[in-house]
N, C-alpha and C positions, 0 to 999 in steps of 0.2 A: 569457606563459605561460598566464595564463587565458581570454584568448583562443584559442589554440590547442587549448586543454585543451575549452572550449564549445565551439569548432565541430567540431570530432572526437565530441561529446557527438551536438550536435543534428541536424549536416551528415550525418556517419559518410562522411568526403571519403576517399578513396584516401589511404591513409599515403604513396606518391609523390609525389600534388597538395601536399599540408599539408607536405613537407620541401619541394620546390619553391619553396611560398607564403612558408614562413619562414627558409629558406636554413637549413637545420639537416639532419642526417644522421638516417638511418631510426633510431639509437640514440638521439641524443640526444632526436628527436623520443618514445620511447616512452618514455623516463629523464622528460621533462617531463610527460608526459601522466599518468604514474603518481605522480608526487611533487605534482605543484598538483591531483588528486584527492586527494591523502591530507589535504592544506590543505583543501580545498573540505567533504570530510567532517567535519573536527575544527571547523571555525567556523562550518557551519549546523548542525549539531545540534540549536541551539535551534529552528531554524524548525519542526522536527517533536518536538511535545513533546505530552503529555495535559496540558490546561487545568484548571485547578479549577474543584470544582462551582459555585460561583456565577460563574463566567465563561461556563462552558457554559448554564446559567439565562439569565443576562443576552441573551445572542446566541441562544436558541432560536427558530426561525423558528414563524411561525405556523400551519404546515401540521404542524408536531412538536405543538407547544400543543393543539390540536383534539383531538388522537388519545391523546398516552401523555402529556401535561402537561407538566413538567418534566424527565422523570424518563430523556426517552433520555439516555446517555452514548456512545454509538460504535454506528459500524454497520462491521461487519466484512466480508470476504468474501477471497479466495484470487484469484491470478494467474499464472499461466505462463508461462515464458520459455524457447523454444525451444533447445535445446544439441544440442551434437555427439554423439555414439555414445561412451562411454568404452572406455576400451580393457580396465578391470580389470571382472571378471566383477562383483562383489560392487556397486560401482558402475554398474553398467549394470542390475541389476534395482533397485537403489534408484531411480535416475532414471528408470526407464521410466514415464511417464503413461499408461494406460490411458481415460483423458478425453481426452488429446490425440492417444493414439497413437502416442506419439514419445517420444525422452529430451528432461526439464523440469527446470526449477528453480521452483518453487514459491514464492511468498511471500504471507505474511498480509498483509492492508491492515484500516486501521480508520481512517473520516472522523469527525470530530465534525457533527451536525444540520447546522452552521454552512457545513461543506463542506473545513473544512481538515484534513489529513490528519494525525492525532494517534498515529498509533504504523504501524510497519512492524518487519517480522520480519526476521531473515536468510535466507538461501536456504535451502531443502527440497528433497531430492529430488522429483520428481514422485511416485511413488507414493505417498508421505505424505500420508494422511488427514487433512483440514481438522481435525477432533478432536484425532488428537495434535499438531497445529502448535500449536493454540490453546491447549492445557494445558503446554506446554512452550516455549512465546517470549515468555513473562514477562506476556502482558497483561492475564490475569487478575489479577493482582498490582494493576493499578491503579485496579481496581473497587473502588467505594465501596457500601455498604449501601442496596437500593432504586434502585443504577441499573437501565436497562433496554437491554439489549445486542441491536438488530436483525440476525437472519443468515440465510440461507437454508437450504433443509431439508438441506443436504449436514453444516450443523453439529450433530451430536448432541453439545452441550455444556451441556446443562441440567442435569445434577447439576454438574459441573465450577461454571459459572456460579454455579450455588444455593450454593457451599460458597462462593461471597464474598458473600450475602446479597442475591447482585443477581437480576436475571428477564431470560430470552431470550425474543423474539417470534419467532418464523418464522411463514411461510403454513404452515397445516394442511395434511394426510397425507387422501389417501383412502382409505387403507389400511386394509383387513377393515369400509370400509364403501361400500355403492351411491354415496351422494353425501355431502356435506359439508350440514351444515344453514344455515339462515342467519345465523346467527350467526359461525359458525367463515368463512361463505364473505367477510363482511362484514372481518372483523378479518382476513384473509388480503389481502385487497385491500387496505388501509390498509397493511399492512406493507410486501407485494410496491410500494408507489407509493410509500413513503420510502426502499426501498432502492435506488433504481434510483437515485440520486443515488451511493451507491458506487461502482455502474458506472461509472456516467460519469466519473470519477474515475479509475478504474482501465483509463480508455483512454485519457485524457489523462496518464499517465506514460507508455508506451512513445512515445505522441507530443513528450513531452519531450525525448526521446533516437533516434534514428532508427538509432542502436546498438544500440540494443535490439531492433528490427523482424527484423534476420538473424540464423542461426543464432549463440549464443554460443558461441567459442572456447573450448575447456577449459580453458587458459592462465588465463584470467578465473575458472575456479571452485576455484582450487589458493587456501588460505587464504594470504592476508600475513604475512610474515616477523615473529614475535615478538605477532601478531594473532587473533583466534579472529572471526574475518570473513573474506572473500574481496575480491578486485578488484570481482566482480560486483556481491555486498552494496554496497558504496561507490556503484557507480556510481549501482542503484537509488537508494538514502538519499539523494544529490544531486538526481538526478530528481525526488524526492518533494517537497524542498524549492523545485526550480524552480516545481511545479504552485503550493505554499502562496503563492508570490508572483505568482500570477494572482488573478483576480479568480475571486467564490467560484461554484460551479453552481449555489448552493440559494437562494441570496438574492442581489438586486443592491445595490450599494453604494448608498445615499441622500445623496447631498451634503448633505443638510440633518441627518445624523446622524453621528454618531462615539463612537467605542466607546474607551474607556479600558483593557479586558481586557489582561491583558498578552499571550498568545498569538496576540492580534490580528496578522495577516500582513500586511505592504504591496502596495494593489491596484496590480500592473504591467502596463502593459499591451502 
């Protein structure tokens, strides 16, 4: 079953190849696929979780140290997930992405400096402004006093942020001025060079899943029975957890070190 359930994840094989390969009928086959996802969700859980602040201290890489000290906590940024046309009016301007073009499903990501992926959101319509994802899918909740939260200029959440006592960095606005001075242009590049670790992150999940690559079936965004999440949510949060058990983007593992953190993820390779 969880074989089946992975390779349908990562392959995204013809639902006729995978009844074929496991001698099972196109029901059964999709009764398993839905039921050892709902197992696979409920038991990694932990792999995506917000670490405490001395574990995040502990594991700050040294290109974090340089710049903001201690003191980063999460780097955030937004994702999209291609879907079908909805058929109800009210649903089809919500999902409509105007960045994409198309109807999305939208989800927050936030990596710890470290590189593993410490919190994900449920799914968004596309049109949903990074701002209201952010104030509204709990993760301000997990900001401590004097963290420092990197995002790009699309997040206008600095009062939001400030009312947990923590601080947002973004790259500076040229906005109502000729150029940026050196200062503002120095601390922009510092930022824009630790976030791009997000990135890369946030393209090594849809490469988790090759499910994710085609458009998403609607079928997948109707929430689960007696659940306030979707098929979709699920599958991402699994995804998320496959990435935490890679090896990290930001730092490489040193054989000659080990880390006692509990958030600490197993390097698989």
């Amino acid at each position: 079953m969880v074989v089946l359930t992975l390779m349908r994840l990562r392959l995204d094989l013809p639902v006729l190849h995978l009844c074929h390969l496991f001698s099972v009928s196109h029901k059964t086959l999709s009764t398993v696929f839905a039921d050892t996802l709902d197992v696979l969700y409920a038991r990694l859980k932990p792999m995506v979780s917000w670490p405490e602040r001395h574990c995040l201290q502990a594991t700050m890489p040294p290109q974090f140290l340089e710049t903001f000290g201690k003191r980063v906590a999460i780097i955030v940024d937004c994702f999209e997930l291609g879907t079908e046309r909805p058929s109800n009016l009210k649903a089809r301007a919500q999902s409509f992405s105007r960045y994409k073009g198309r109807h999305t499903m939208k989800y927050l990501i936030g990596i710890t400096p470290h590189g593993s992926i410490s919190f994900i959101s449920k799914g968004w319509g596309g049109r949903t402004s990074d701002k209201h994802i952010t104030e509204n899918c709990g993760l301000l909740s997990n900001l401590l006093p004097g963290d420092i939260v990197l995002a790009d200029r699309g997040f206008d959440i600095k009062d939001s942020v400030g009312m947990m006592c923590a601080e947002v960095k973004m790259p500076s606005f040229t906005k109502g001025r000729c150029q940026l001075d050196a200062k503002d242009v120095e601390d922009s590049r510092a930022v824009a060079h630790l976030r791009i670790h997000v990135e890369r992150v946030i393209v090594f999940v849809p490469h988790a899943a090759k499910l994710l690559h085609r458009t998403i079936p609607i079928r997948l965004l109707l929430t689960c029975e007696g659940e306030e999440v979707t098929l979709l949510d699920k599958i991402v949060f699994v995804c998320c957890c496959l990435v935490n058990m890679c090896s990290s983007v930001v730092v490489k593992p040193n054989e000659n070190e080990t880390c006692t953190c509990e958030y600490e993820t197993p390097m698989l390779h």
